[in-house]
N, C-alpha and C positions, 0 to 999 in steps of 0.2 A: 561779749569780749572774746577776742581769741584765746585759743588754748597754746600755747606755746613754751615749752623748755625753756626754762635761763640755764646759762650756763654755771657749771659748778663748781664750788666756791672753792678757795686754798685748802680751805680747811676738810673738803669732802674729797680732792686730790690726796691729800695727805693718807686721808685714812683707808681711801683706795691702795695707794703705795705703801704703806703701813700692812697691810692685810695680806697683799702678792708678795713682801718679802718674807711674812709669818709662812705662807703655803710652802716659798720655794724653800724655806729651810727647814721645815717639814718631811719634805720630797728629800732634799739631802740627806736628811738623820735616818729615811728612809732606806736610803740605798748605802748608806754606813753599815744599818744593820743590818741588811740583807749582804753587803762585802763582808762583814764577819762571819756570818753561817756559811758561806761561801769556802770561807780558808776554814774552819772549824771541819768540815766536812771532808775540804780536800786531806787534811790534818789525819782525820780519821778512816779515811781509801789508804793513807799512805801508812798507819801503820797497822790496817790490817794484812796489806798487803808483805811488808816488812814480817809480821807474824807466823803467815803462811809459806815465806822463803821462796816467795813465785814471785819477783820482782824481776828478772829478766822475761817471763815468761806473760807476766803482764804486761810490761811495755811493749813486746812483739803485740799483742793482745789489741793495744791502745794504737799503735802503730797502722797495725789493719784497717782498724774502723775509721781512722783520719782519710786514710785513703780511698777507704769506700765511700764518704760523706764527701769527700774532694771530687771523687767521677760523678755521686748521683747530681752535686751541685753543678758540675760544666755540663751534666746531659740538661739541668733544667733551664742553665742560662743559655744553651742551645739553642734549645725547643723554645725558649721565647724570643729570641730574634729571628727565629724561622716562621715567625706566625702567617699564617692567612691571610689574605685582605677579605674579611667579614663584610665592605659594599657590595660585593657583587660585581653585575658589570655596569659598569658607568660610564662607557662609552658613548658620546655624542651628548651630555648632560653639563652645563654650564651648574655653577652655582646659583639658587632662587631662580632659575628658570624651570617650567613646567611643558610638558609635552612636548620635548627637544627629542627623543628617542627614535632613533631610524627604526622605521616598521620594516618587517620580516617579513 
């Protein structure tokens, strides 16, 4: 007799779809609480900073590094559209054709 998959049933859709809305709202509550530690933290930068009375002296601070991370980023998006061409030469080479290469 052959081996052969039936297709599956309403009832096995269902609990496929049942189980992928359980993950993503999972993944949600997930990233809720990772957005709360988030502002909790920013929360707690801002008032030790406020503490210390270097609050202009911070944001020049925070200022700098946006702009260092903004050059190092345009050098890398540079340097990847300046890439190589890694084939080599491939001149006189069709595609799926073999020993096409002008000898030297």
């Amino acid at each position: 007799m052959a081996n052969f998959k039936k297709k599956p049933t309403v009832k096995e859709l269902a609990n496929v779809a049942m189980e992928h809305n359980k993950q993503i709202a999972e993944m949600g509550n997930a990233i809720n609480q990772a957005f709360s530690v988030i502002r909790q933290l920013d929360a707690i930068v801002g008032m030790y900073v406020d503490f210390k009375h270097d609050g202009p002296k911070f944001n020049e601070f925070i200022e700098e590094k946006q702009e260092e991370m903004r050059k190092l980023n345009d050098a890398k998006a540079n340097a990847e559209a300046d890439k190589p061409n890694l084939q080599g030469d491939t001149d006189g080479e069709s595609s799926g054709s073999e020993g096409v290469r002008e000898k030297e």
